[in-house]
C-alpha positions in Angstrom: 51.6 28.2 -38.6 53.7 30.6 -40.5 53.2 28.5 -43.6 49.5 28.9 -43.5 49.1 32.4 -42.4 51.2 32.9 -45.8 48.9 31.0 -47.5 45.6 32.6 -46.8 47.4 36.1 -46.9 48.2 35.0 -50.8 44.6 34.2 -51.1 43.1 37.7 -49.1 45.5 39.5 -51.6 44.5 38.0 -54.7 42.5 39.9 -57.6 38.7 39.7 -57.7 38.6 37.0 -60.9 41.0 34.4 -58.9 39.1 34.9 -55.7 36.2 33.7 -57.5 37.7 31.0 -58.9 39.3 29.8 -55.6 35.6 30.0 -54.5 34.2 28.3 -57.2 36.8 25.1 -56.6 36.3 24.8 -52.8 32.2 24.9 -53.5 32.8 22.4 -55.6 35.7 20.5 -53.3 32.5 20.6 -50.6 29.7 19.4 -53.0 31.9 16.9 -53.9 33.2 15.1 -50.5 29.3 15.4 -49.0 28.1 13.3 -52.3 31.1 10.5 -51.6 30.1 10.2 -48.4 26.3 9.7 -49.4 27.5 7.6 -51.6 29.6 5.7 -50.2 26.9 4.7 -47.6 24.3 4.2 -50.2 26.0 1.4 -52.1 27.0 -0.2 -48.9 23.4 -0.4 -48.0 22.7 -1.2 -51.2 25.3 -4.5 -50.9 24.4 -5.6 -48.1 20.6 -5.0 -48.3 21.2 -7.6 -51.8 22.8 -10.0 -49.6 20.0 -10.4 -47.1 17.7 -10.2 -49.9 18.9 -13.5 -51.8 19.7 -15.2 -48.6 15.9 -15.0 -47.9 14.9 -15.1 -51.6 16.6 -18.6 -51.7 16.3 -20.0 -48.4 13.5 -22.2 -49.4 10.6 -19.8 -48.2 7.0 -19.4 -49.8 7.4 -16.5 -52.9 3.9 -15.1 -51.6 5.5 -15.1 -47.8 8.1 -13.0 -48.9 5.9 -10.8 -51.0 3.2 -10.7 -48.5 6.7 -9.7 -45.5 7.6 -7.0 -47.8 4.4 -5.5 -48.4 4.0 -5.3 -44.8 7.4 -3.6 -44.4 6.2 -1.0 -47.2 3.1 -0.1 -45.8 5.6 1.0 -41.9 6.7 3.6 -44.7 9.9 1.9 -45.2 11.0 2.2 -49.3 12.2 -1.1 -50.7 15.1 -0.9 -53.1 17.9 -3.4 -54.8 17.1 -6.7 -54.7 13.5 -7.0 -53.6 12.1 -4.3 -55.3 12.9 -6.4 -58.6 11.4 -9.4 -56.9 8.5 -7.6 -56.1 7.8 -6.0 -59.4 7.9 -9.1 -61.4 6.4 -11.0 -58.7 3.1 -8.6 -58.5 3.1 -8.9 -62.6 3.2 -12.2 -63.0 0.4 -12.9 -59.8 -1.4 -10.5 -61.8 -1.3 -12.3 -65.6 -1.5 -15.9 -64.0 -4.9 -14.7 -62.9 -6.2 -14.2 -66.5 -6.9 -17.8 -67.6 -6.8 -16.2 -71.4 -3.1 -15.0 -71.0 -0.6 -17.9 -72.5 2.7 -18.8 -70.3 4.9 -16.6 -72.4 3.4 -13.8 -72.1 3.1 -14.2 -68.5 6.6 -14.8 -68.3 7.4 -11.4 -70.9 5.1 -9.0 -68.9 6.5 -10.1 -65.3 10.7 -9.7 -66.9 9.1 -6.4 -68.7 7.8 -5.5 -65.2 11.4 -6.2 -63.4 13.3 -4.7 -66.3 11.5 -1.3 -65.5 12.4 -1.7 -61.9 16.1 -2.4 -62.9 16.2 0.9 -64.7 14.9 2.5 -61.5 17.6 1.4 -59.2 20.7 2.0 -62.0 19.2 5.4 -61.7 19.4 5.6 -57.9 22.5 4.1 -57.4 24.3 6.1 -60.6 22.9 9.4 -58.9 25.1 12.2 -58.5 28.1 10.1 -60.5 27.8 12.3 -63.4 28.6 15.4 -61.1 31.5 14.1 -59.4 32.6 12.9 -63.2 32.3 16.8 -63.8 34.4 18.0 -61.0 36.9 15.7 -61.5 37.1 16.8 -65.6 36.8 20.1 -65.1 38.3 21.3 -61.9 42.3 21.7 -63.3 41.2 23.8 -65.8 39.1 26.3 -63.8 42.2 26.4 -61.8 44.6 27.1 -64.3 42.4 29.6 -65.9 42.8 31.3 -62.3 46.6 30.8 -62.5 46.4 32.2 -65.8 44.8 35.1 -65.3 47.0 35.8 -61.8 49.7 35.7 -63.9 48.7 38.3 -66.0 47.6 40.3 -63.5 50.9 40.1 -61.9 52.7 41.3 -65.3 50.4 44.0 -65.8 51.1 45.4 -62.6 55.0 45.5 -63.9 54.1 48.0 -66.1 53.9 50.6 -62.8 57.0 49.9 -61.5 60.1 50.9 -62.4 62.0 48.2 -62.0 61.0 45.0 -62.7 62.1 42.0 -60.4 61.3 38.7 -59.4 60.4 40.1 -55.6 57.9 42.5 -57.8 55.9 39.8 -59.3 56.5 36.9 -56.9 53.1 37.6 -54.8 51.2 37.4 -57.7 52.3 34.6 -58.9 52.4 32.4 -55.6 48.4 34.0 -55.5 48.0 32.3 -58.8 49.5 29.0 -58.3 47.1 28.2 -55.7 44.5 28.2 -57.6 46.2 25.2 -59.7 46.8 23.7 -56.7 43.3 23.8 -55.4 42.0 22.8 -58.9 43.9 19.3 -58.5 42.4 19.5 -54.5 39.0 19.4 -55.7 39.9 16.9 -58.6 41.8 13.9 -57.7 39.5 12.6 -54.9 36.2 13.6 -57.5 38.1 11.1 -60.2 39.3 8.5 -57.6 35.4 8.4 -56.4 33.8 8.5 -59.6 36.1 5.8 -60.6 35.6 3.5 -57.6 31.4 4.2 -57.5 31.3 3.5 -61.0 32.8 -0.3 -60.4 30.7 -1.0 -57.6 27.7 0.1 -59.7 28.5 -2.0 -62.5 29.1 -4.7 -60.1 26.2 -4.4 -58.2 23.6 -4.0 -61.5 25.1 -7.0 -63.1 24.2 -8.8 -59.6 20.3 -7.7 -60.0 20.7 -8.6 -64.0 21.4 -12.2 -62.5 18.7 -12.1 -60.1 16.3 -11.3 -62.9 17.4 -14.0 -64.9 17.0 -16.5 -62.0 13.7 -15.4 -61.0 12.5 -15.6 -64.8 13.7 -19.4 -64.8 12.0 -20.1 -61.6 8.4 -18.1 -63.1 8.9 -20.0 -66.2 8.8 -23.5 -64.6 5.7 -22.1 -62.5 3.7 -20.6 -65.8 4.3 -23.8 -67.4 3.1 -26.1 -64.8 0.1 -24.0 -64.0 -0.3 -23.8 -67.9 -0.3 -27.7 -67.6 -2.6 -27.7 -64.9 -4.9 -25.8 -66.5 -5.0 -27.8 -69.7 -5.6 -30.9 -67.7 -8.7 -29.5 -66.2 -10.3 -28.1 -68.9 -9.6 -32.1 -70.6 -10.6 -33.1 -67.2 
């Protein structure tokens, strides 16, 4: 207890500049741990909502079912993300061009992956959200804590100049004052880097998943443009 009374006693002493620094660093300390935690339970939603997604995706079920399930979802207000929201967007494109009797099977195929492309960019933008902030803190934290050290330490010199003897007990407080600031600095850092770090895998990870999904669903709408392309040339023969 003695130990921490100490502590925030150096802090409550120390001059105006490294106060505000210390400030700065735990704002940012805050920021930083409520954006992990949103985070971390966005991209497990995110996993897991991608799971359920592809077991249903390839369970064997009618495409216009699952569109038709999701739509109804949508309109209870609920957003769709990951996974189905690609499905969706290329699946609504390519309903749409298959209708146009005039539109070949390629460029059926090109508007429905330009349609899910769009929607990838959406969710690498959801899930990448706040990353570049935590990237920031975790840069940028040590040295807005050693510029507090370094400026407590000159502060603590300086005040040498009014004494009239100069010892280690004179300049000792101001120093230990300055020091925490480093230590705080590293505080708001190292968990800001660790996340960052970790967030960033599981982003990659999970955007490479939904760049497989898109190539998948484009081989499946190929094989159906073609064989309705077929279809139609038969009856128009016919």
């Amino acid at each position: 207890m003695n130990e921490e009374l100490s502590v925030i006693e150096l802090i409550m002493g120390a001059s105006l500049t490294v106060k505000a620094v210390m400030a700065t660093l735990v704002a940012a300390s805050v920021v930083s741990w409520f954006m992990i935690v949103q985070r971390i339970i966005i991209l497990q939603r995110a996993n897991t909502e991608l799971i359920d997604f592809e077991d249903r995706f390839w369970s064997g079920m009618d495409l216009g079912q699952l569109y038709r399930e999701g739509t109804e979802v949508s309109e209870e207000g609920v957003d769709i993300t990951g996974g189905e929201s690609l499905f969706r967007a290329g699946f609504k494109e390519f309903s749409k061009l298959s209708r146009q009797s005039s539109m070949e099977a390629d460029a059926v195929l090109e508007g429905s992956r330009r349609a899910m492309r769009v929607a990838l960019l959406r969710e690498s933008d959801r899930l990448e959200r706040h990353l570049p902030f935590l990237a920031s803190v975790g840069s940028t934290s040590p040295y807005i804590g050693l510029f507090g050290t370094v400026w407590g330490i000159m502060h603590s010199f300086r005040g040498l100049a009014t004494t009239s003897q100069a010892t280690l007990a004179a300049v000792a407080p101001g120093i230990s004052e300055a020091l925490i600031a480093t230590a705080m600095g590293l505080f708001a850092a190292i968990p800001a880097v660790l996340a960052y770090n970790r967030f960033a895998a599981k982003v990659d990870g999970l955007i490479n998943r939904y760049e497989s999904f898109v190539d998948e669903f484009s081989g499946l709408l190929q094989r159906q443009s073609y064989a309705q392309a077929a279809k139609n040339k038969r009856g128009d023969n016919a």
